[in-house]
C-alpha positions, -999 to +999 in steps of 0.1 A: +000+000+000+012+038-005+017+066+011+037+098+014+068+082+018+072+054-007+046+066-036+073+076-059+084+036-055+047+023-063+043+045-096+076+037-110+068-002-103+036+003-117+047+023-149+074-006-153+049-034-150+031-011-178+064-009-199+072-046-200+038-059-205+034-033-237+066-045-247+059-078-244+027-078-262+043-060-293+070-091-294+043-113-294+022-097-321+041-075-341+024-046-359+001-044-325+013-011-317+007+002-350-030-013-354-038+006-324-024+040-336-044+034-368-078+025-350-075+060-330-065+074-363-102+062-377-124+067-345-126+104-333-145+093-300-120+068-298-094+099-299-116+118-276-113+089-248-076+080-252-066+118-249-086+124-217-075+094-201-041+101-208-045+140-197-057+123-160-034+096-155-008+127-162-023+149-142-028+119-112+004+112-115+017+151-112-001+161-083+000+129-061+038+126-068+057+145-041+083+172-055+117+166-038+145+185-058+169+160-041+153+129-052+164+122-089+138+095-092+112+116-076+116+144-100+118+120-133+087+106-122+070+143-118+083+149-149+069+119-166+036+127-152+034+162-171+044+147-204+022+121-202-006+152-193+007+170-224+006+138-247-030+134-235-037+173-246-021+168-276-040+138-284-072+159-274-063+192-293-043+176-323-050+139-326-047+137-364-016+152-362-002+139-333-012+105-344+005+105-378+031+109-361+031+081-336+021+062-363+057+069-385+072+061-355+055+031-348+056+017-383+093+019-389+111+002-362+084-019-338+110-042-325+132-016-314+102-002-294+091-034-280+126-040-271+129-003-253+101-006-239+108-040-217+140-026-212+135+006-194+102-016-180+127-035-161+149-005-148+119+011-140+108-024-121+146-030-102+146+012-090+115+008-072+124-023-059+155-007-044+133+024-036+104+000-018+134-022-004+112-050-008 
């Protein structure tokens, strides 16, 4: 369970759990990334929903994230939180743009993604670990 003290440790577990799993599921289907990016492409209430979910998990993650300018981890994780607020805005505001270009990026070098993705999934995973001392 979190609280004050250890909540940067739970939302960097979490977001690595998120990070491998995504990962994982673009190794195991290939192109999955990039059928997603296509169906928000085609569905503007399906761009509606992904951008305002992503502006509140941003914002959520912001605001209940403690600022400590001492704590590297703490202020990565605060910084996260706004881009992922700012994706979500920009998915809202501009989501045919912003989603052509997620999907270039996604359609050129998906293994390269999928691999990034479990990789910083895992140092993400082993820091809060070491954070939570569990």
């Amino acid at each position: 369970m979190g609280n004050a003290d250890n909540i940067t440790g739970w939302i960097t577990f979490f977001i690595g759990l998120y990070a491998v799993a995504a990962g994982v599921g673009e190794f195991r289907r290939p192109g999955f990334w990039a059928h997603i990016v296509r169906e928000l492409r085609a569905s503007n209430a399906l761009q509606f929903l992904t951008g305002l979910f992503t502006l509140v998990i941003g914002a959520t993650i912001y605001l209940v994230n403690p600022w400590n300018p001492a704590d590297l981890l703490a202020i990565l994780i605060s910084v996260l939180g706004a881009w992922i607020f700012i994706e979500g805005a920009l998915i809202l505001a501009f989501g045919d743009w912003f989603l052509n270009f997620a999907g270039k990026l996604m359609g050129s070098a998906n293994r390269l993604w999928a691999g990034l993705s479990v990789l910083l999934g895992i140092i993400a995973i082993f820091a809060a670990l070491v954070r939570l001392q569990v």
